[in-house]
N, C-alpha and C positions, 0 to 999 in steps of 0.2 A: 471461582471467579473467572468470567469469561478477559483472555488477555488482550482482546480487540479493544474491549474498553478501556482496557489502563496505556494503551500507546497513542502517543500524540505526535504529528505529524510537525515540526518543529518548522516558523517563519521562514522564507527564505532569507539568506542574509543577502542576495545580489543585489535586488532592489534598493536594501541600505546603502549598499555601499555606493553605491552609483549618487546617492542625492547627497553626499556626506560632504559637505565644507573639506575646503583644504585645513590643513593645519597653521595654526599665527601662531609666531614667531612672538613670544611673551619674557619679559624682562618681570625676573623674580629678584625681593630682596627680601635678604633675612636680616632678620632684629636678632640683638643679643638672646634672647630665647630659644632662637634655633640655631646658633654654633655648638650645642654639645652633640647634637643631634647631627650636624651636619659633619661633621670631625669622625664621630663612628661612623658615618655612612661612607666618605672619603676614606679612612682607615680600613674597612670593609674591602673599599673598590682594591686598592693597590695589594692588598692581603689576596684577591681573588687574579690580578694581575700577575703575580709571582709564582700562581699553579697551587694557591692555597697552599704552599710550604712554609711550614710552622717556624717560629723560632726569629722571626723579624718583626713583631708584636710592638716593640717599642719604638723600634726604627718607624715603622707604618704608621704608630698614632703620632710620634712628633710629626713628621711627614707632613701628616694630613692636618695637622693642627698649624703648623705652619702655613700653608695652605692657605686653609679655612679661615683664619684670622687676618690673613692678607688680603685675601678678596674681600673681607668685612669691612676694614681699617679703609679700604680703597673707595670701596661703596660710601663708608660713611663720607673720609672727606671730596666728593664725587659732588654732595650731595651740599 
């Protein structure tokens, strides 16, 4: 198989990037369906903040779950 034929010359990206919108500034809210989800992700961040050193697991998820439940509690009466 000739390998001229299996390479493709890939879109430039310049041209994209040049016509691309800026980014907006978007206000997200979570419903109760996505606090457990958002708790490990928060428990995640500060577990990666510490140099991933193990052994603060519990401390990290109240942490975060603290957190996460205060920005929710705020939201809802916000709202």
């Amino acid at each position: 198989m000739d390998t001229a034929k299996r390479t493709r010359k890939r879109p430039s990206t310049k041209a994209a990037a040049n016509t691309a919108t800026p980014p907006v500034a978007v206000e997200v809210s979570i419903g109760p369906a996505d606090i457990p989800a958002s708790i490990r992700y928060r428990a995640y961040e500060l577990f990666e903040q510490r140099d991933c050193e193990h052994g603060h697991d519990l401390e990290d998820w109240l942490c975060a779950e603290s957190e996460v439940l205060a920005q929710f509690s705020a939201a809802a009466t916000a709202k």
